[in-house]
C-alpha positions, 0 to 999 in steps of 0.5 A, spaced: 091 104 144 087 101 150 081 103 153 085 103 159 090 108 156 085 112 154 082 112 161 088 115 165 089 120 159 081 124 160 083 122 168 090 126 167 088 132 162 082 133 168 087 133 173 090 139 169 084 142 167 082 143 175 088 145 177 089 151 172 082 152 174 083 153 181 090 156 181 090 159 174 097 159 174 099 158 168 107 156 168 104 150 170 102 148 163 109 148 160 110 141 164 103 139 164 101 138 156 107 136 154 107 131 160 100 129 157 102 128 149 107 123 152 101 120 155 098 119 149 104 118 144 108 113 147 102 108 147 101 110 141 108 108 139 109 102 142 102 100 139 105 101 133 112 097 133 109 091 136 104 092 131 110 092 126 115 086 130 107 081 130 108 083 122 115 082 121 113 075 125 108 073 122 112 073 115 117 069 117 112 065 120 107 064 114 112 059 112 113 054 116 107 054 119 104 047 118 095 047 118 092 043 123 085 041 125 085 044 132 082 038 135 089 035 133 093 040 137 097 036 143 102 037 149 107 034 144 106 040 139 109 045 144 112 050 140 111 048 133 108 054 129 101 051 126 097 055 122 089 054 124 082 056 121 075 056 125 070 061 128 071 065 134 066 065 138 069 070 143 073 075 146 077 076 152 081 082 154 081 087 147 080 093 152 087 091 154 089 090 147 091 085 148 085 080 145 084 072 148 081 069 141 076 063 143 076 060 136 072 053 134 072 048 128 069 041 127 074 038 132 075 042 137 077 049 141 083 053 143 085 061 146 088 065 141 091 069 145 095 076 141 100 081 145 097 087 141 090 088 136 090 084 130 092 088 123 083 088 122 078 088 125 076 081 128 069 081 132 065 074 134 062 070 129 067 071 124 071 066 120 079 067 122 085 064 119 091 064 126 098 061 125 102 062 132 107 058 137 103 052 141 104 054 149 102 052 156 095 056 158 100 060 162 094 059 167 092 052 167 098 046 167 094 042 162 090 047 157 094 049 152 093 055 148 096 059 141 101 064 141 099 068 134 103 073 130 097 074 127 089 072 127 085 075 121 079 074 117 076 070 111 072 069 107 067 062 108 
C-alpha cells in the first residue's frame, strides 16, 4: 500500500476519532469504521491483484524476452520485450508504489518504470535483472523508457 494511502487513512480515521470525541455519538460509528476498512482494504486488494497480473505478466514474458545491453535500446525497439541487467542508481516515485528505476550498465542508462512494487525489496546500489516492453518516456518525445513486468535483485 502507498504512502499516500496510508496518509488519507490516519487523516480519515482522525476525522472520526474527533467527531466521536465531539458529539459522542455513536450511531455514527456503524458508517464511519466500516467506511474506514475499505479504506485500507481496497488498496490492499488492488495492490494484490496488480501484483498477481505483473506475475502472470511476467511469466509469459520471461520467454521472449530478448537480452540487451542497454546502451543498444533504440527507437526502433519500441515495443519489443527486452530483458536488461545493470544497477540501479536511483528511484522515483515508491511512495506512490509505483517505482521509476534508474538503472545503469557499461553502456548506457534507462527508466524502469513498474505500475505496482516489485515481488523484493530492490534499493539503490543493488544489482538488478529487468525485462519489460520498450516505450516512449511519456514525458519527453525523444527518451525512451522500459515498461517492466518485473525488476528483482541478482546476485554479482
Amino acid at each position: 500500500m502507498s504512502v499516500f494511502a496510508w496518509i488519507v487513512f490516519v487523516i480519515c480515521a482522525g476525522a472520526v476519532a474527533l467527531n466521536y470525541a465531539a458529539t459522542g455519538n455513536a450511531s455514527f460509528l456503524w458508517y464511519a469504521i466500516p467506511g474506514l476498512i475499505l479504506l485500507l482494504v481496497i488498496p490492499m486488494t488492488l495492490a494484490w491483484m496488480s501484483r498477481r497480473s505483473f506475475t502472470q505478466a511476467h511469466q509469459q514474458s520471461e520467454h521472449q524476452a530478448r537480452s540487451c545491453k542497454i546502451g543498444k535500446i533504440v527507437p526502433a525497439m519500441i515495443g519489443n520485450v527486452v530483458r536488461i541487467s545493470g544497477e540501479v542508481q536511483k528511484i522515483s516515485f515508491k511512495w506512490l508504489n509505483r517505482p521509476h528505476f534508474h538503472i545503469k550498465d557499461a553502456t548506457g542508462w534507462i527508466r524502469v518504470i513498474m505500475f505496482t512494487a516489485p515481488a523484493n525489496k530492490v534499493s539503490a546500489g543493488d544489482k538488478v535483472e529487468a525485462i519489460g516492453i520498450v516505450m516512449k518516456y511519456p514525458l519527453s518525445k525523444e527518451r525512451i523508457a522500459l515498461s517492466a513486468v518485473s525488476v528483482k535483485r541478482i546476485e554479482n
